[in-house]
C-alpha positions in Angstrom: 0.0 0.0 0.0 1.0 3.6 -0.8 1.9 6.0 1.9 2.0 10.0 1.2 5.9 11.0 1.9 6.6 12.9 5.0 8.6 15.8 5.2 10.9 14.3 7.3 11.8 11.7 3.8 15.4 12.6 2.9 14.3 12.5 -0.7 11.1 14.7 -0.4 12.4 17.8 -1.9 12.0 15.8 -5.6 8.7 15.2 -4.4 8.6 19.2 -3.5 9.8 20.2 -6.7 7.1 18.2 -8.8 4.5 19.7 -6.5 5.6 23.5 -7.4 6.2 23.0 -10.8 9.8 23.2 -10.9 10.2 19.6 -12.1 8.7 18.3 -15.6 6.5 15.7 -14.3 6.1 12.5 -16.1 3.2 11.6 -18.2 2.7 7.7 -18.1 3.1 6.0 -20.9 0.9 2.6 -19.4 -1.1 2.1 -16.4 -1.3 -1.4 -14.5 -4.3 -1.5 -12.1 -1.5 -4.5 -10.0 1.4 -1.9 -10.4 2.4 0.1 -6.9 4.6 2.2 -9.5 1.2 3.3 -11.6 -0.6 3.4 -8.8 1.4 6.2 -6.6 1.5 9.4 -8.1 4.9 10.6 -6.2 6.8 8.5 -9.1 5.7 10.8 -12.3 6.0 14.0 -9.5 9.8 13.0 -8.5 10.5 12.4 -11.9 11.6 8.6 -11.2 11.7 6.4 -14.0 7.6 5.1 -14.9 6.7 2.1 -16.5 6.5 1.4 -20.3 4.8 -0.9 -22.8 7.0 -4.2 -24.2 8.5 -3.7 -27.4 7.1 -7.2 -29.0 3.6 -7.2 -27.1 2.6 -3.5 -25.9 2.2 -5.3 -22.6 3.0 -3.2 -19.1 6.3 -3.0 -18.0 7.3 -2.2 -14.5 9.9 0.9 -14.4 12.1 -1.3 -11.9 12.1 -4.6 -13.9 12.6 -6.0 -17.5 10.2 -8.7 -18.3 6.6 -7.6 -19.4 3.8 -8.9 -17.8 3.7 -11.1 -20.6 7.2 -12.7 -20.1 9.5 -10.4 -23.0 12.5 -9.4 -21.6 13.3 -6.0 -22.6 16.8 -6.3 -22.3 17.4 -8.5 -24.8 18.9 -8.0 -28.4 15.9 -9.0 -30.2 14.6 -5.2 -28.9 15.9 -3.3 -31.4 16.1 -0.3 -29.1 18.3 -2.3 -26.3 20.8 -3.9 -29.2 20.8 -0.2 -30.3 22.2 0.9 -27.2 24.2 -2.0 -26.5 25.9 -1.7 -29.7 26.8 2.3 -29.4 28.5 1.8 -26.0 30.1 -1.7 -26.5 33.3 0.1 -26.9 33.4 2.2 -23.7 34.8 -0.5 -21.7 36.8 -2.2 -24.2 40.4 -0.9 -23.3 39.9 -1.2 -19.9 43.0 -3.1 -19.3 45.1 -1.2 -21.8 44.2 2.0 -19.8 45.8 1.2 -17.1 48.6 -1.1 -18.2 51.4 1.6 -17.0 49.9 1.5 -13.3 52.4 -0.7 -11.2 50.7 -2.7 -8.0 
């Protein structure tokens, strides 16, 4: 069950910010009736990530997982938008080891 956030909430000031307008809120792009994330209003006006429809079935997908409610995992490379991603930072990491190959232990 939802609680309303008290003051006293170290992170209530994004909460603060969505209520005066000085954070974009969120519009949602799905709604799950079962979903605590859809359900409590505090995500979109803190600006925390909100849930989004599967790529293969349009089904709802909870902002803090990657399956769909229908079983698609969203990070996988058949999304075209994940294998995107993956693919335009797969050489960030790359020369890890070549970066620090002059460091002696």
């Amino acid at each position: 069950m939802s609680v309303p956030m008290k003051k006293s909430d170290p992170a209530y000031w994004m909460l603060e910010e969505g209520l005066s307008g000085k954070r974009k809120i969120k519009k949602p792009e799905i709604y799950s009736e079962s979903c605590y994330i859809c359900r409590d209003p505090e995500f979109a006006l803190m600006g925390l990530p909100l849930c989004y429809s599967c790529y293969k079935c349009g089904a709802h997908v909870p902002a803090d997982d990657c399956i769909c409610d229908n079983g698609h995992d969203q990070e996988s490379m058949d999304n075209p938008e994940f294998a995107e991603y993956c693919n335009n930072n797969s050489n960030s990491n790359n020369n890890v080891e070549e970066k620090y190959d002059d460091i002696q232990f």
